[in-house]
Backbone as JSON Lines, residues from 0, in Angstrom:
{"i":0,"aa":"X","n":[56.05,-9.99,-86.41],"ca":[55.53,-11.12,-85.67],"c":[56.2,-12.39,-86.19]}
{"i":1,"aa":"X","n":[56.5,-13.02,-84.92],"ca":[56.92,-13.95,-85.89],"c":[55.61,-15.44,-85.96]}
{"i":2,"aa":"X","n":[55.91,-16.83,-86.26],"ca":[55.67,-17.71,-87.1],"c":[54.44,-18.42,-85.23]}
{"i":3,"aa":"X","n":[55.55,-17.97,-84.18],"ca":[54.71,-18.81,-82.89],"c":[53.74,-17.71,-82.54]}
{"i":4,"aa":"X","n":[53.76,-16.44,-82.92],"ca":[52.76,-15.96,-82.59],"c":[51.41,-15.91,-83.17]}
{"i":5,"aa":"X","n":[52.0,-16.43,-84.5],"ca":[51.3,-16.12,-85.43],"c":[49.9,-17.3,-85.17]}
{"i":6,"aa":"X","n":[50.27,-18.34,-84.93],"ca":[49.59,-19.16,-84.81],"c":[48.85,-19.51,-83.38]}
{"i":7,"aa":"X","n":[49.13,-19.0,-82.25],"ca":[48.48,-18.16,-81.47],"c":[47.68,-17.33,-81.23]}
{"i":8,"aa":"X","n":[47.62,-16.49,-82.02],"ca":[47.01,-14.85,-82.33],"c":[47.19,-14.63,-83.66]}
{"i":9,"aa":"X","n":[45.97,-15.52,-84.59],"ca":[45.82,-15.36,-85.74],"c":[45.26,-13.96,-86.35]}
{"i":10,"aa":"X","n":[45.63,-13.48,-87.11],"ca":[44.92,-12.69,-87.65],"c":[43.94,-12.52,-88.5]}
{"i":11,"aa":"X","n":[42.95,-11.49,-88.05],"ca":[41.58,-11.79,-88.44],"c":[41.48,-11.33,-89.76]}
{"i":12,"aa":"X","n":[42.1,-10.88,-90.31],"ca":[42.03,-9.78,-91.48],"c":[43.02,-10.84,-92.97]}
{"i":13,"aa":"X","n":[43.77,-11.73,-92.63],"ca":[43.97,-12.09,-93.61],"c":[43.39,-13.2,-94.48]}
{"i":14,"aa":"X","n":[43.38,-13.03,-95.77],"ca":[42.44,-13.9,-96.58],"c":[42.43,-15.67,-96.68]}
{"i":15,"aa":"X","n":[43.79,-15.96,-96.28],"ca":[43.92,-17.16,-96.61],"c":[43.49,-18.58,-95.75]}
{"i":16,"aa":"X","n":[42.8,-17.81,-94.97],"ca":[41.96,-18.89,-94.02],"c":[41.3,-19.35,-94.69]}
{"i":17,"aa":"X","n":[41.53,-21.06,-94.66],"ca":[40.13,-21.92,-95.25],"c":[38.92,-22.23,-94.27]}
{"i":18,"aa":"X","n":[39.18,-21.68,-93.38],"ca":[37.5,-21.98,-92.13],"c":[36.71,-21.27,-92.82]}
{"i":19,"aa":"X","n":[35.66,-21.54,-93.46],"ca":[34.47,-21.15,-93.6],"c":[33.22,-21.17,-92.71]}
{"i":20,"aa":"X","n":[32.68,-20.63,-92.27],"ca":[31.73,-20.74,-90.97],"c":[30.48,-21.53,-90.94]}
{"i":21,"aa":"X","n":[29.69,-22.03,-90.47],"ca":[28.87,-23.2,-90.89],"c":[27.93,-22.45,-90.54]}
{"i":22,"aa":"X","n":[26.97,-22.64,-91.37],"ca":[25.65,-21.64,-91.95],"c":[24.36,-23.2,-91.18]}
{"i":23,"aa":"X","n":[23.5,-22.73,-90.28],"ca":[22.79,-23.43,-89.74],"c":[21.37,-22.92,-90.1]}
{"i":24,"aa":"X","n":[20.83,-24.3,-90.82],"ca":[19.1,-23.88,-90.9],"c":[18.45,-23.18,-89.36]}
{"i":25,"aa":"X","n":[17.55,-22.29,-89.9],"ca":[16.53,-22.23,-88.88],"c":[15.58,-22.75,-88.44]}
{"i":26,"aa":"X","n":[15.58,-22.85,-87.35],"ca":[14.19,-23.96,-86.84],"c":[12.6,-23.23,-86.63]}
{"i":27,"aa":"X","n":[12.01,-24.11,-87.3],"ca":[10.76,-23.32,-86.87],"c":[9.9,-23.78,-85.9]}
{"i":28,"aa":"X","n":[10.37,-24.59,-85.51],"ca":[9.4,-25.26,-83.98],"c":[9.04,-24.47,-83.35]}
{"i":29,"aa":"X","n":[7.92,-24.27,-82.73],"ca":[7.16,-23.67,-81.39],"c":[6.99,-24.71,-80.53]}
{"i":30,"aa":"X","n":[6.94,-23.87,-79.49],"ca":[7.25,-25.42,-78.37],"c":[6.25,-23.97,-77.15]}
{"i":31,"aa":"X","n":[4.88,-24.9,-76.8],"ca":[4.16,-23.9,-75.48],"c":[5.1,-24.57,-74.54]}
{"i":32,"aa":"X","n":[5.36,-23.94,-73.18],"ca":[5.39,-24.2,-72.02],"c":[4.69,-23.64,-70.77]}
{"i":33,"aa":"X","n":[3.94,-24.58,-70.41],"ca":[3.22,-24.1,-69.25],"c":[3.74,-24.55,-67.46]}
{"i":34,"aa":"X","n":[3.54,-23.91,-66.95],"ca":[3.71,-24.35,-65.95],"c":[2.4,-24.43,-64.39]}
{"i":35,"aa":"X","n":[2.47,-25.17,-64.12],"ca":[1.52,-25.84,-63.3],"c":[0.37,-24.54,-62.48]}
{"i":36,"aa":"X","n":[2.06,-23.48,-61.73],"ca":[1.73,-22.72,-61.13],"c":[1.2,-20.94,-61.63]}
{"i":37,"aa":"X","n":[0.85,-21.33,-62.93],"ca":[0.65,-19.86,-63.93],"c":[-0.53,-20.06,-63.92]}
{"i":38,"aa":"X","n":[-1.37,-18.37,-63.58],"ca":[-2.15,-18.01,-63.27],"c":[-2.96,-18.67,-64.81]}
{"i":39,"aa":"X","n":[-4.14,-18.91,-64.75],"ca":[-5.17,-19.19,-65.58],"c":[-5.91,-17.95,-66.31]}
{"i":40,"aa":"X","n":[-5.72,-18.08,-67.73],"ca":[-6.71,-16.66,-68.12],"c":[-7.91,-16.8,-68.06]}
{"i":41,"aa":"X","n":[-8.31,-16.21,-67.14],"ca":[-10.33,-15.92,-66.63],"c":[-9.92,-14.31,-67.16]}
{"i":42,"aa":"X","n":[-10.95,-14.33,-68.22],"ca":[-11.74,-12.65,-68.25],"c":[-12.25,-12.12,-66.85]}
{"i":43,"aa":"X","n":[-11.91,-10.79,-66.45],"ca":[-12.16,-10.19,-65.35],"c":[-12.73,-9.24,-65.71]}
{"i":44,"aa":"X","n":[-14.37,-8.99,-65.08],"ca":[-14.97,-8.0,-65.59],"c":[-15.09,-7.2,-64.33]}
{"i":45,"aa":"X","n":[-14.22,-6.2,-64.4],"ca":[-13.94,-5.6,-63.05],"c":[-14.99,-4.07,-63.17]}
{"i":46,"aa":"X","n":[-15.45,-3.57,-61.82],"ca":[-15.89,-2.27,-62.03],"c":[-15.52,-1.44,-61.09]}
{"i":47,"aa":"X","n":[-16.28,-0.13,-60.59],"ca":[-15.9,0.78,-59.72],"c":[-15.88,0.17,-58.23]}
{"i":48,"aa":"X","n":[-16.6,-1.08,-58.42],"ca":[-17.01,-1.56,-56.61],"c":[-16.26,-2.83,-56.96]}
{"i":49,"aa":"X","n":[-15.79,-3.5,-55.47],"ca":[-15.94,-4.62,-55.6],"c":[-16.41,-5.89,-56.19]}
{"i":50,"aa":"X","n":[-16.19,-6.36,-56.72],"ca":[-16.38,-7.7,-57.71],"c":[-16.55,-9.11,-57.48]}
{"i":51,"aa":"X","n":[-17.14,-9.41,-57.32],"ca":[-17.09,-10.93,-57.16],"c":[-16.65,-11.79,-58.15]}
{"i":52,"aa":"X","n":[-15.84,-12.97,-58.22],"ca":[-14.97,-13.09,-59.18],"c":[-14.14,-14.52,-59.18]}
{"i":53,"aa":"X","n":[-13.33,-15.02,-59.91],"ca":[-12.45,-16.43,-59.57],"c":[-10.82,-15.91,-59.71]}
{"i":54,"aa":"X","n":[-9.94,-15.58,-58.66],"ca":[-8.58,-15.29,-58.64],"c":[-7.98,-16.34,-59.91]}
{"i":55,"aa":"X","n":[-7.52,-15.44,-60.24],"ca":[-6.25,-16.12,-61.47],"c":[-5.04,-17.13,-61.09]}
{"i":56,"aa":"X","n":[-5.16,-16.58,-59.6],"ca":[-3.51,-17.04,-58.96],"c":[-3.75,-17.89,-57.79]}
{"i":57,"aa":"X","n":[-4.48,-17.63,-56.74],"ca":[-4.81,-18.85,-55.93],"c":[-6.31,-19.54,-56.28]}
{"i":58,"aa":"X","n":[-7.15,-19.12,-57.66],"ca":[-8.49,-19.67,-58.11],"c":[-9.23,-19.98,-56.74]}
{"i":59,"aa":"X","n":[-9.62,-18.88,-55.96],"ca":[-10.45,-18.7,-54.97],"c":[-11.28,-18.03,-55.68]}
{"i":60,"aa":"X","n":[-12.65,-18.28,-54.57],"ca":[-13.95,-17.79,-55.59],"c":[-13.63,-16.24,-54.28]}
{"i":61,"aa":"X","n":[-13.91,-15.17,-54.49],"ca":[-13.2,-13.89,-54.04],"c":[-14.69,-12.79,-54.22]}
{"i":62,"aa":"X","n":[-14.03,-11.71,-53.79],"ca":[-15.08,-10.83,-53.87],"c":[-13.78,-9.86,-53.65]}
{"i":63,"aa":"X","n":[-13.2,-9.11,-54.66],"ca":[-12.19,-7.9,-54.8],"c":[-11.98,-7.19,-53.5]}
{"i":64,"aa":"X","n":[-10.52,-6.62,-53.24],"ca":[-10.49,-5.34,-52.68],"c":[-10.35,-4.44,-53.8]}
{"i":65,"aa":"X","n":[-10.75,-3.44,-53.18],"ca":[-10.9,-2.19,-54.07],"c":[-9.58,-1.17,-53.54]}
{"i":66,"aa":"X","n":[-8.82,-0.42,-54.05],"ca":[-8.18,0.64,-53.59],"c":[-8.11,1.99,-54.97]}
{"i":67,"aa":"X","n":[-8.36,3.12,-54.25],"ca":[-8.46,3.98,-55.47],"c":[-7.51,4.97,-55.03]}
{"i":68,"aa":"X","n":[-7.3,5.54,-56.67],"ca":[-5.96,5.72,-57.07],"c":[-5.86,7.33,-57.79]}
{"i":69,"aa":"X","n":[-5.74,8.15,-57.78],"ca":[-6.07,9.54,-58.28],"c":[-5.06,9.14,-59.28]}
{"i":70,"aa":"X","n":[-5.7,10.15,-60.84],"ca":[-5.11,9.66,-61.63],"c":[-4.79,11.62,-62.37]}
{"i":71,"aa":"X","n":[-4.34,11.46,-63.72],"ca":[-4.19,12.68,-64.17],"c":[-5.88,12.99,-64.17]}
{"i":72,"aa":"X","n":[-6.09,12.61,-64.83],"ca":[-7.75,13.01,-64.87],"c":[-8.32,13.48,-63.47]}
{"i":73,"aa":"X","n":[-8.14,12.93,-62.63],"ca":[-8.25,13.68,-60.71],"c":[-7.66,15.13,-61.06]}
{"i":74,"aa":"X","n":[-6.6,14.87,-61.58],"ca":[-5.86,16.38,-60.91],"c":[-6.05,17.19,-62.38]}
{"i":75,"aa":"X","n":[-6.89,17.2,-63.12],"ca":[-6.98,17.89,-64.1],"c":[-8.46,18.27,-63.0]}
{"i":76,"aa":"X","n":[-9.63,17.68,-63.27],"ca":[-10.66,18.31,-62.29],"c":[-10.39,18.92,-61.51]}
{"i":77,"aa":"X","n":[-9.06,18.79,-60.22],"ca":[-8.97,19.56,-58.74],"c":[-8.79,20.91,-59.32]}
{"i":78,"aa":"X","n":[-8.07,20.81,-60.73],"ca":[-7.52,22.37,-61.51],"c":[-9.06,23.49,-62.01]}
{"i":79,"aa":"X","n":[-9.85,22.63,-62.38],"ca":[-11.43,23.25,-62.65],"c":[-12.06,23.52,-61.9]}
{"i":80,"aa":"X","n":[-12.12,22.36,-60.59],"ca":[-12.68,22.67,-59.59],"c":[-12.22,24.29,-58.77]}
{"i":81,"aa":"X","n":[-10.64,24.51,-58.63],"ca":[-10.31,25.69,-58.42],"c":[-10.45,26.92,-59.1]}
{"i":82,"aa":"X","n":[-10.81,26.84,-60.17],"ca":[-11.5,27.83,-61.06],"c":[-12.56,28.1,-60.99]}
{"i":83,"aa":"X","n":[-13.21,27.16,-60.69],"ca":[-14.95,27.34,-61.2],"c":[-15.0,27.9,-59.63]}
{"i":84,"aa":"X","n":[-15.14,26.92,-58.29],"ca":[-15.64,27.29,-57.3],"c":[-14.65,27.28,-56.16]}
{"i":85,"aa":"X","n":[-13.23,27.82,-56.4],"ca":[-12.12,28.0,-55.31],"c":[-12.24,26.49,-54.45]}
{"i":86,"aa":"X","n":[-12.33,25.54,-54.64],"ca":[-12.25,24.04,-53.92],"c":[-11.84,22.88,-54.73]}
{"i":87,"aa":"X","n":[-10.67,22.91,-54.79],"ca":[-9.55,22.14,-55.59],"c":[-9.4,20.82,-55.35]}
{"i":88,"aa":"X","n":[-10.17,20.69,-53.86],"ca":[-9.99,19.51,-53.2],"c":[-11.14,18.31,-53.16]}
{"i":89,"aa":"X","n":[-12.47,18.67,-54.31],"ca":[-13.38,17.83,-54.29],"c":[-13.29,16.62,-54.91]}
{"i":90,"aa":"X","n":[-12.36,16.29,-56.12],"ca":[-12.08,15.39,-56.67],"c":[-11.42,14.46,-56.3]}
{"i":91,"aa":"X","n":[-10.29,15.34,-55.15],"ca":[-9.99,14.04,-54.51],"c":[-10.53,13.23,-53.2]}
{"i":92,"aa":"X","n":[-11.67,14.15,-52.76],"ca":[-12.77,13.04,-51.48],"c":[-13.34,12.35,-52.41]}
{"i":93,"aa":"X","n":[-13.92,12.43,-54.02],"ca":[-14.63,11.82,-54.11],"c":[-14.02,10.22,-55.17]}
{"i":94,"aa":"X","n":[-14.41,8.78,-54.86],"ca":[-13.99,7.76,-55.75],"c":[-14.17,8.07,-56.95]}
{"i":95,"aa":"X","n":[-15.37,8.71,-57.19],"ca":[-15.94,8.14,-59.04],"c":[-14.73,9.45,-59.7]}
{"i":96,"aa":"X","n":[-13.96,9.81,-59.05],"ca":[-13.1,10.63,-60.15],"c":[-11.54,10.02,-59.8]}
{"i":97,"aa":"X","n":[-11.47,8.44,-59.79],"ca":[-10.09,8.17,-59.34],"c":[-10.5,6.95,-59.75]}
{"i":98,"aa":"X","n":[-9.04,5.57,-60.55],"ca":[-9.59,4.88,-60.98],"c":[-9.33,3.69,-59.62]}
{"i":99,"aa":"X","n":[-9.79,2.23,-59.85],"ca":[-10.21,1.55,-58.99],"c":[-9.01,0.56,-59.26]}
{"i":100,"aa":"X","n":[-7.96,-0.05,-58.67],"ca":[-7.36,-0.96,-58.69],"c":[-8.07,-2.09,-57.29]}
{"i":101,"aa":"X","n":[-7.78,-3.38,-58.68],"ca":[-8.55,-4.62,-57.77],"c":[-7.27,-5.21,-57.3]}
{"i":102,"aa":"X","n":[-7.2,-6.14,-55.84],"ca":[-6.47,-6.89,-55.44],"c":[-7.41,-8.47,-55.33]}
{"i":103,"aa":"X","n":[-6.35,-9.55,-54.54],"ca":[-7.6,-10.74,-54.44],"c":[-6.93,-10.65,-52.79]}
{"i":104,"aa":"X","n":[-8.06,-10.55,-51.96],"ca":[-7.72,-10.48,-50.77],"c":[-7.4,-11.79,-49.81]}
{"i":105,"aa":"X","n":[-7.09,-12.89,-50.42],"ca":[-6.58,-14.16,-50.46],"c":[-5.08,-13.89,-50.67]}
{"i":106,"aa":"X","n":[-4.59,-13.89,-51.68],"ca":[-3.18,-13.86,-51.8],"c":[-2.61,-12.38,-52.26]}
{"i":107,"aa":"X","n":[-3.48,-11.42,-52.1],"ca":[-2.94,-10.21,-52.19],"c":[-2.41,-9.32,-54.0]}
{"i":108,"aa":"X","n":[-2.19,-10.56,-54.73],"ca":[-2.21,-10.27,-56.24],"c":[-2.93,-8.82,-56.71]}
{"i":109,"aa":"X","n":[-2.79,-8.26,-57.04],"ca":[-3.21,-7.43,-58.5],"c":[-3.75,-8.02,-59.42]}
{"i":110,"aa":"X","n":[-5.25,-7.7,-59.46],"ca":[-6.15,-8.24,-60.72],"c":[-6.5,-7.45,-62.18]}
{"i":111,"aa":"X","n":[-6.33,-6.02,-61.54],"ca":[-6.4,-5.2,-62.93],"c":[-7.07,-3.87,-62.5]}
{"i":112,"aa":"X","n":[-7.21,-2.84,-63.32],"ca":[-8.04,-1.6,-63.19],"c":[-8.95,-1.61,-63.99]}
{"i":113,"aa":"X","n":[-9.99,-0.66,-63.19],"ca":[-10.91,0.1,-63.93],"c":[-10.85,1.56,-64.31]}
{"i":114,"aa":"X","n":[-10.56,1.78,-65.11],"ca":[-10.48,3.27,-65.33],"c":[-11.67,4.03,-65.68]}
{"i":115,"aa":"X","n":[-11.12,4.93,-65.2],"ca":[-12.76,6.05,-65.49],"c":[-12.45,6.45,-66.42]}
């Protein structure tokens, strides 16, 4: 190599570089940021039924949709149920063996589950 390359396309490996790299304190600042449009934490005490309640996201006073959801626990019962009495299929007509996801029927959000 010669002398114009060299100084171009330094090489990383030799010792005689005086750049030493500048070593920067760490900062310990915390800094919150909120923003206007972030949902508010309200405890949601959600259950198997509908709820009446204050949305997180458009803070409408609400009363839940409910939609239920078969879970492993469903299909572990439909498996007993077919054992015990050949009808595999009772767990899933019935809610109380499936858990309950809430919506806010205002803006459609996801509020949380209840699990059985």
């Amino acid at each position: 190599m010669n002398q114009e390359t060299d100084r171009l396309y330094p090489n990383p490996m030799t010792t005689d570089s005086k750049v030493q790299p500048e070593i920067l304190p760490l900062s310990t600042s915390v800094f919150t940021v909120s923003s206007p449009n972030a949902p508010r934490p309200i405890p949601l005490l959600l259950g198997p039924d509908n709820t009446v309640t204050v949305c997180p996201f458009c803070n409408n006073n609400i009363k839940t949709s409910v939609r239920y959801k078969s879970t492993t626990r469903t299909h572990i019962l439909a498996v007993l149920c077919c054992f015990v009495c050949c009808c595999c299929c009772i767990p899933y007509c019935m809610d109380s063996a499936k858990n309950a996801d809430h919506y806010c029927p205002s803006c459609k959000n996801y509020l949380g589950t209840y699990e059985k």
